[in-house]
C-alpha positions in Angstrom: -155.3 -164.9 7.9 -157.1 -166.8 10.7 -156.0 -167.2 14.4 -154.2 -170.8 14.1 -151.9 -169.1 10.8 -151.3 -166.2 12.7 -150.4 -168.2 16.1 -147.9 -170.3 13.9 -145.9 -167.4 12.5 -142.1 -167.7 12.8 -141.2 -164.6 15.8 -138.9 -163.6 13.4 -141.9 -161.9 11.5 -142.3 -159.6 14.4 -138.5 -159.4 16.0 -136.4 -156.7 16.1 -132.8 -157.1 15.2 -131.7 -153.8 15.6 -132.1 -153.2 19.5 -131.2 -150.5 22.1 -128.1 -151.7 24.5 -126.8 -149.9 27.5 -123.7 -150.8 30.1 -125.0 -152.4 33.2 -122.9 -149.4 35.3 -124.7 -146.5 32.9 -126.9 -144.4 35.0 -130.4 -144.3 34.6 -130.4 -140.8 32.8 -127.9 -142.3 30.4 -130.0 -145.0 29.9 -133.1 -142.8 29.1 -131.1 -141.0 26.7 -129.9 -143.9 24.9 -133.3 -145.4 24.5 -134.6 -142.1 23.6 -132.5 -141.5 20.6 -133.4 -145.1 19.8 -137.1 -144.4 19.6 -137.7 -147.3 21.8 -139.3 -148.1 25.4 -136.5 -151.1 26.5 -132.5 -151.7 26.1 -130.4 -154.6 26.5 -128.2 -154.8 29.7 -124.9 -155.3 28.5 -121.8 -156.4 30.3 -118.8 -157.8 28.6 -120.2 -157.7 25.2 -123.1 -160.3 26.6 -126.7 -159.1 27.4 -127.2 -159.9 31.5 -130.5 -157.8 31.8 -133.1 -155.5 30.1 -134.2 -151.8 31.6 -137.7 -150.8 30.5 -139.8 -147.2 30.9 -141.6 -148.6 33.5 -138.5 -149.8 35.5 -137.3 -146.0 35.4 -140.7 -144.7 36.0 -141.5 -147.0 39.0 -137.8 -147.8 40.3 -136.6 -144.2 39.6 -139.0 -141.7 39.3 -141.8 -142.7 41.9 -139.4 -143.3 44.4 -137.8 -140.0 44.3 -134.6 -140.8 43.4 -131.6 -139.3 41.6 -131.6 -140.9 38.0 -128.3 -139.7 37.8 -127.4 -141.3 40.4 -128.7 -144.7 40.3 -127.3 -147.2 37.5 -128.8 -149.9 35.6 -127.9 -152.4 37.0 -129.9 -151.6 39.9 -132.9 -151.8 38.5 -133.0 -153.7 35.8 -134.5 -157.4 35.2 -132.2 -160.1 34.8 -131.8 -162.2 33.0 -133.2 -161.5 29.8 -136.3 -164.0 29.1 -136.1 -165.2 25.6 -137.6 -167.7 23.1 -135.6 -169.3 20.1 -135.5 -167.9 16.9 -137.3 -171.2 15.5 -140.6 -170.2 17.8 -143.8 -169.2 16.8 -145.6 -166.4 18.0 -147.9 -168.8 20.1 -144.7 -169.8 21.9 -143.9 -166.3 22.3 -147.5 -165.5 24.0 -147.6 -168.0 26.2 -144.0 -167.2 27.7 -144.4 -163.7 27.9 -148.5 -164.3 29.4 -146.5 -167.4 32.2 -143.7 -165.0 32.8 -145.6 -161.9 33.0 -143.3 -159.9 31.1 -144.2 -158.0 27.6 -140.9 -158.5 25.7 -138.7 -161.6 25.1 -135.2 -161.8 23.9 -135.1 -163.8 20.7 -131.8 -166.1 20.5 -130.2 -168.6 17.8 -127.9 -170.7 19.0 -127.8 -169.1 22.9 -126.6 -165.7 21.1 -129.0 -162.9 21.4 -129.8 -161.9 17.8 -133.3 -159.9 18.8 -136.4 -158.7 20.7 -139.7 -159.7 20.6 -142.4 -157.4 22.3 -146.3 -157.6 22.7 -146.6 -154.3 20.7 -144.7 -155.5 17.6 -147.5 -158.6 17.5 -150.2 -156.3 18.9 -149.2 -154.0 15.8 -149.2 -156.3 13.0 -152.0 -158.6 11.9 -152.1 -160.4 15.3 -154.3 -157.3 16.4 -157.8 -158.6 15.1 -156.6 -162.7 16.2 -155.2 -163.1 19.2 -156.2 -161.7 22.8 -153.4 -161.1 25.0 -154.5 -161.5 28.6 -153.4 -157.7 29.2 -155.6 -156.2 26.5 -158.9 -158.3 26.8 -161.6 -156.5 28.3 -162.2 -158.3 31.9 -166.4 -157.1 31.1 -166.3 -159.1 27.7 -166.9 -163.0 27.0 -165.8 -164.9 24.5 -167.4 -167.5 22.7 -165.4 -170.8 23.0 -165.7 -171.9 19.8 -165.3 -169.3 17.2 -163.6 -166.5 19.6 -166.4 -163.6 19.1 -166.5 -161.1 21.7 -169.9 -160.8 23.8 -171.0 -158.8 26.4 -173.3 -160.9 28.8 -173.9 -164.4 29.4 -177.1 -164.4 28.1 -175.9 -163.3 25.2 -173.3 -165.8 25.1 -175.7 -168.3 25.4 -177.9 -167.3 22.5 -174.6 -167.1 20.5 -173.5 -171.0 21.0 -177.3 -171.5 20.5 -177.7 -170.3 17.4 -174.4 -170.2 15.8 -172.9 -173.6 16.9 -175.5 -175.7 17.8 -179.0 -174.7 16.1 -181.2 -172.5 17.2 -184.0 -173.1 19.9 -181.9 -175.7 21.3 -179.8 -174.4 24.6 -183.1 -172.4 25.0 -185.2 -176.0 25.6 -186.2 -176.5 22.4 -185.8 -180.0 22.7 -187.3 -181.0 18.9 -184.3 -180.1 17.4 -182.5 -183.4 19.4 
C-alpha cells in the first residue's frame, strides 16, 4: 500500500474502542494502577460519566515524579490535559497526523456524533503499515533528507541532488549536463 492509501485510511483502522478511564479526583497512584492493569500509557479523565481530560506516563513522570511530589497525594485532575483533543470518527489518518503534528500531542480522542467512542495514538499508526509510509515529525531523523518527490531518505545534500538528478529528472542534468535540455 503506498503513502496516499495509507494517509486515506478511516482512524477507525487504528482506534481503540476499549480505553482506560479514571475519576478526575483519583490520585495519581490510583491512576497509575488503573492504566497499569490496562496495559496502556494514557486514560480518559472522567467526570459525570463525560471525558473532561486525559493523564498520560509522561504527565505523572514529569508532573509527579520529577517534581518530588506525593503521587498519593496529588489527583488527576491536577495534572492532567484538558480537554481531550479529538478527530471524528469519519477522519482519515492524514487528518489524524496533522492534528496531532499542529497540536503537538501523540493521542487524539476519536468521537461520532460529539460522544467519545475511542483513542487514536501515534503508536497504533506507527505500529501498523503506516510504519514504512508516513514520517511523523517526532520520529524523522533531523540528519536525514528527503527526496520531495518520491519520499526516499538521504543523507546529504549532495546526495540529494544526485537523487532528483538521476531518478526524477535524467541523469547529467542538475549536474550541468545541459544536452539533455
Amino acid at each position: 500500500m503506498g503513502i496516499r492509501e495509507s494517509l486515506n485510511q478511516p482512524v477507525t483502522d487504528f482506534m481503540s474502542a476499549e480505553f482506560a478511564k479514571v475519576e478526575f479526583d483519583e490520585s495519581v497512584s490510583g491512576a497509575a494502577k488503573i492504566m497499569m492493569k490496562a496495559r496502556t500509557t494514557e486514560a480518559v479523565v472522567i467526570r459525570y460519566d463525560g471525558p473532561i481530560g486525559i493523564i498520560t506516563e509522561r504527565d505523572i513522570l514529569y508532573k509527579v515524579v520529577a517534581d518530588g511530589l506525593d503521587p498519593s497525594r496529588i489527583e488527576v485532575r491536577e495534572i492532567m490535559s484538558a480537554p481531550v483533543a479529538t478527530v471524528d470518527i469519519n477522519s482519515k489518518v492524514a487528518d489524524a497526523i496533522a492534528k496531532m503534528s499542529r497540536l503537538g500531542v501523540r493521542r487524539l480522542g476519536v468521537t461520532r456524533r460529539g460522544k467519545l467512542v475511542g483513542l487514536i495514538t501515534q503508536k497504533a499508526m506507527v505500529s501498523g503499515e503506516l510504519i514504512q509510509n508516513v514520517a511523523l515529525p517526532e520520529l524523522a531523523s533531523p540528519h536525514i533528507l528527503v527526496c520531495p518527490y518520491c519520499g526516499a531518505s538521504i543523507e546529504d545534500p549532495k546526495g540529494l541532488s544526485r537523487h532528483i538528478d538521476r531518478a526524477h529528472v535524467g541523469g547529467g542534468l542538475l549536474e550541468g549536463d545541459v544536452s539533455k535540455w
